[in-house]
C-alpha positions in Angstrom: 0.0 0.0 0.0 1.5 3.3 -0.7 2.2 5.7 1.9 -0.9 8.3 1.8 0.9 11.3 3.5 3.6 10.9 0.1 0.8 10.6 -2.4 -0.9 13.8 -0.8 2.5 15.6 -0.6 3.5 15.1 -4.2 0.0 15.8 -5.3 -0.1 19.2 -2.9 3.6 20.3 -5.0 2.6 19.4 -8.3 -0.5 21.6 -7.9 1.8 24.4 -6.4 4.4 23.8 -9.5 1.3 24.1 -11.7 0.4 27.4 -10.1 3.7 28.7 -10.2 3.6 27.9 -13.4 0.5 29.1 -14.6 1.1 32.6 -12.2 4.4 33.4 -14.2 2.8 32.8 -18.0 0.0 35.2 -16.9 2.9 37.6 -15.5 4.7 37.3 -19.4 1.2 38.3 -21.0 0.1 40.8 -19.0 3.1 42.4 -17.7 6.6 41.8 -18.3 8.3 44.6 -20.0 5.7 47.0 -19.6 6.3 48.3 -16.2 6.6 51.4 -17.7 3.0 51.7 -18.6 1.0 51.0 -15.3 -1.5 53.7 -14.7 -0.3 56.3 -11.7 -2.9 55.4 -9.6 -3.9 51.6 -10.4 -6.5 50.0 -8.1 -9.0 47.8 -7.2 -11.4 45.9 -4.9 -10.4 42.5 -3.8 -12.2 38.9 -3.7 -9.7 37.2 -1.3 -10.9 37.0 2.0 -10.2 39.3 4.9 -8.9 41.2 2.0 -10.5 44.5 1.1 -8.2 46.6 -2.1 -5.4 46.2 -3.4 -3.0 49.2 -5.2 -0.5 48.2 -7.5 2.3 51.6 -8.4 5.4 51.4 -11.0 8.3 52.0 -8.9 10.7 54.7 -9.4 13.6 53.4 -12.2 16.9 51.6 -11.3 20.1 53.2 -10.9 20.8 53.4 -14.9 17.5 52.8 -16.1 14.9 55.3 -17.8 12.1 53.4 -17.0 10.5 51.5 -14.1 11.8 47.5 -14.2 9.5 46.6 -11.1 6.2 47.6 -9.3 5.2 48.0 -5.8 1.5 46.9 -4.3 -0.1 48.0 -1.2 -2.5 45.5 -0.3 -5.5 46.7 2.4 -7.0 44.3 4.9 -8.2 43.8 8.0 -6.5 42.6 11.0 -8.2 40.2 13.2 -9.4 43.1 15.6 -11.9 44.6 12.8 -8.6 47.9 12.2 -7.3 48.3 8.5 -3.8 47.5 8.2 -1.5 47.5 4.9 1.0 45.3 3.4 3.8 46.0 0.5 4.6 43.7 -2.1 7.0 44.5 -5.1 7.0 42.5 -8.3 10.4 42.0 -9.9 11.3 41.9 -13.5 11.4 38.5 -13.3 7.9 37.6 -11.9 9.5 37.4 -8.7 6.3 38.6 -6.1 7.9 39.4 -3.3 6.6 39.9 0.6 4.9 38.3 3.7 1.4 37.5 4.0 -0.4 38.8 7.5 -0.9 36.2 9.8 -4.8 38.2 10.1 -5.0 36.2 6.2 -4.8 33.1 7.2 -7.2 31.9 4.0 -4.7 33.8 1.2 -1.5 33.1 -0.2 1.1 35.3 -1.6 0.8 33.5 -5.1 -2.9 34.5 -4.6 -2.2 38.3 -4.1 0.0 38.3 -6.9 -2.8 36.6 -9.2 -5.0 39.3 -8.2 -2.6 41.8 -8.9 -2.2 40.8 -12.1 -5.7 40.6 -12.7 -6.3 43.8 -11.8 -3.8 45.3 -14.2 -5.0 43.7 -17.2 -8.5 44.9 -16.3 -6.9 48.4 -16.3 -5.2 47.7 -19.8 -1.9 46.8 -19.3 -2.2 44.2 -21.3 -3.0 45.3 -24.2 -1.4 48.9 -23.5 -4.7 50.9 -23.4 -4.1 52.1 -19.3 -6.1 55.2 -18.6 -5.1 58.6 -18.3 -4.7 59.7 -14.7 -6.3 63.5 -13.7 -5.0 64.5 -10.6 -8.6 65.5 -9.2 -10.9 64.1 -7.3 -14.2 63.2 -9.4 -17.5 64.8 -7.8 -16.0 66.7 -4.4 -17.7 65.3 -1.3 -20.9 65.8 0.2 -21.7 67.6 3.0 -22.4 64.4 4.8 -19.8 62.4 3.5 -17.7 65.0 5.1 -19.6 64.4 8.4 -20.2 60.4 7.8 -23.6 61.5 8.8 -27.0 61.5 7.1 -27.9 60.3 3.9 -25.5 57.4 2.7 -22.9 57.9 5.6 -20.3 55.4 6.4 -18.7 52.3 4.7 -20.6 49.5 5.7 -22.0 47.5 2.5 -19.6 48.7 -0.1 -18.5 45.7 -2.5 -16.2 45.5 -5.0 -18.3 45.7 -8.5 -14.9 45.8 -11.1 -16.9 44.9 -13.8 -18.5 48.0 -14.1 -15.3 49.7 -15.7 -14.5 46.4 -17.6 -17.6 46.6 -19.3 -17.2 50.3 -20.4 -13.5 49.8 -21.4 -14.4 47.2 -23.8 -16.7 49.3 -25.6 -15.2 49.8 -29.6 -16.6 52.7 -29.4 -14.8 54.3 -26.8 -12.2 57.3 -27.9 -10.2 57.2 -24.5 -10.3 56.8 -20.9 -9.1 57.9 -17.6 -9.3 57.5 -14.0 -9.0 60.3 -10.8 -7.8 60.2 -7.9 -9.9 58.8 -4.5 -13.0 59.7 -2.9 -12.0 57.6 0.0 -10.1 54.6 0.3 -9.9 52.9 -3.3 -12.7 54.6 -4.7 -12.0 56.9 -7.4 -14.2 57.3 -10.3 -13.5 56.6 -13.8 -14.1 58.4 -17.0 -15.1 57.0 -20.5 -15.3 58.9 -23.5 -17.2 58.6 -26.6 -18.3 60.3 -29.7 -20.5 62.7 -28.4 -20.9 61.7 -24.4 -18.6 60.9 -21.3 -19.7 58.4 -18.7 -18.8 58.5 -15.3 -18.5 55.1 -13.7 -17.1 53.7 -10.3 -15.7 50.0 -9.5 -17.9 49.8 -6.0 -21.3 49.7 -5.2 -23.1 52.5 -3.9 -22.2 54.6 -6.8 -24.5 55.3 -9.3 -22.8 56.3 -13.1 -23.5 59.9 -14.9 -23.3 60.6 -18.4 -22.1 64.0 -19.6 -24.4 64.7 -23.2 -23.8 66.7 -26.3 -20.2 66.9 -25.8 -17.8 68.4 -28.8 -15.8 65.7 -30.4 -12.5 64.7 -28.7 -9.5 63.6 -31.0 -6.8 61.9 -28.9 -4.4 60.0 -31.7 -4.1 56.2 -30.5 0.2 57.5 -30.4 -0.5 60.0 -28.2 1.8 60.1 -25.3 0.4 59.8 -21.5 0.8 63.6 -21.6 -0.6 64.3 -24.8 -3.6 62.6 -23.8 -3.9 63.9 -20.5 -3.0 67.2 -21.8 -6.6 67.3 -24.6 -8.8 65.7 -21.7 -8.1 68.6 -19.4 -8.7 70.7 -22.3 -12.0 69.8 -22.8 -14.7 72.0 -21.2 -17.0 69.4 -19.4 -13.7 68.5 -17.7 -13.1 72.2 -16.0 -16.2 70.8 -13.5 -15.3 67.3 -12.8 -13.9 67.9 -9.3 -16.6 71.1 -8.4 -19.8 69.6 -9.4 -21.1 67.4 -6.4 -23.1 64.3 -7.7 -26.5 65.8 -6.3 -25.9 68.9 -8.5 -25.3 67.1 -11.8 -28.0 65.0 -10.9 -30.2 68.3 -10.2 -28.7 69.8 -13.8 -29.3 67.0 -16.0 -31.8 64.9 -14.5 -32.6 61.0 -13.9 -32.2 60.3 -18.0 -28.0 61.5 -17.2 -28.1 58.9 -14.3 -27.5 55.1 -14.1 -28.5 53.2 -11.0 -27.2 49.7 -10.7 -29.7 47.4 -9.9 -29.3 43.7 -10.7 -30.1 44.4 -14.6 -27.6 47.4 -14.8 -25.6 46.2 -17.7 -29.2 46.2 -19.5 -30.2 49.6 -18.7 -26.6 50.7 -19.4 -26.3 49.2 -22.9 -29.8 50.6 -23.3 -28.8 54.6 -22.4 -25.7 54.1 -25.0 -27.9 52.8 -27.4 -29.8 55.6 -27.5 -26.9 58.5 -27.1 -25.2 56.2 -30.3 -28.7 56.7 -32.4 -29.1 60.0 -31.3 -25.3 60.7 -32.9 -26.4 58.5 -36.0 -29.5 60.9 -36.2 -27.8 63.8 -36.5 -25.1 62.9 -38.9 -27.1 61.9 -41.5 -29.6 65.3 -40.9 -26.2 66.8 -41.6 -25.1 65.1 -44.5 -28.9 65.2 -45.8 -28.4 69.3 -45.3 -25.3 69.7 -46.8 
């Protein structure tokens, strides 16, 4: 009879081998060699347990080196009090994911924070080198009572991570460029998607409804465009001069509830229905154009 404990131990590092494996092919698609391109500020919710975001950053270049060769990531967790803690990471050229896992994550691995990582940067384009534009604002200022954590909405409690939001937007042919802000709170920044004639605002966690800016004029950003380039047009554009004074209540209040997307569990319906109609109304006048001319 063979010894069970053997069977179960080479079973237990052929799976790890296979995961290793499988962890550094995803790292040569995704990632290697494009260090360079990770957004500024490159985030996401998390769907290991205990853990709550994770933040991935390029670090600063080598000694000798133009451009970053590695990456640093702050993941966010709690510790087994209920308090919010943070542990660093950095990701070698190699693949190398280096780093301790908190003994509060008993349930996580480090070749499952780097998988996560990784999966949060192709969902913010590194793959295929379409990362977003980072503004250094702060998309809809607060509140009054999100200042206070009083009233209406107040406090934390609920918020999930809902990353498919932004995928779902980014994958859009359509879609002329994209760009990100910096945080209304821990990890919650909101995203911006242009199109033809009509931004949408979107956010990767619940409890954030979407807004679409109308009627816009037409944005060309050339697909060579440098980081600056781009970021240089989008600041440019005049529905961008208000991103980071116009509170949510007041857009709401200024364009009404046709402007506003609410996610309920048929959101992706209702939003695929609201671009269908801004992409008619587009079509529409086009040809009234062409018709006139």
């Amino acid at each position: 009879m063979p010894n069970l404990h053997v069977v179960h131990g080479e079973r237990a590092s052929n799976a790890a081998s296979e995961k290793r494996e499988r962890l550094q092919k995803r790292f040569e698609e995704i990632l290697k060699g494009k260090f360079d391109i990770i957004p500024e500020h490159c985030s996401g919710a998390s769907v290991l347990p205990g853990v709550e975001g994770m933040l991935v950053l390029p670090a600063p270049p080598a000694k000798g080196q133009e451009k970053p060769t590695s990456a640093y990531v702050t993941v966010r967790y709690r510790t087994q009090k209920g308090t919010r803690a943070t542990a660093s990471y950095v990701i070698m050229p190699d693949g190398s994911f280096i780093g301790r896992v908190p003994l509060a994550l008993p349930g996580v691995t480090r070749e499952d924070l780097f998988d996560e990582a990784l999966t949060h940067l192709e969902r913010w384009g590194v793959k295929e080198k379409k990362t977003p534009v980072t503004l250094f604002i702060e998309i809809f200022p607060p509140e009054e009572w999100e200042k206070t954590g009083k009233g209406k909405g107040g406090g934390e409690g609920g918020d999930y991570p809902a990353d498919e939001r932004i995928e779902y937007l980014r994958e859009r042919p359509e879609l002329v460029d994209w760009f990100d802000s910096l945080p209304r709170g821990p990890f919650k920044e909101y995203h911006g998607f242009i199109f033809p004639t009509f931004v949408v605002l979107e956010c990767p966690w619940s409890k954030n409804a979407a807004y679409f800016i109308d009627d816009i004029p037409p944005v060309e950003i050339s697909p060579k465009a440098s980081v600056e380039e781009r970021r240089r047009i989008i600041e440019a554009q005049p529905w961008a001069q208000g991103l980071d004074k116009i509170t949510k209540f007041e857009r709401y209040k200024i364009a009404g509830p046709e402007a506003r997307l609410v996610h309920f569990e048929d959101w992706k319906t209702k939003m695929q229905e609201k671009l269908d109609e801004r992409f008619a109304k587009a079509a529409a006048a086009k040809a009234a154009v062409k018709r006139a001319a």
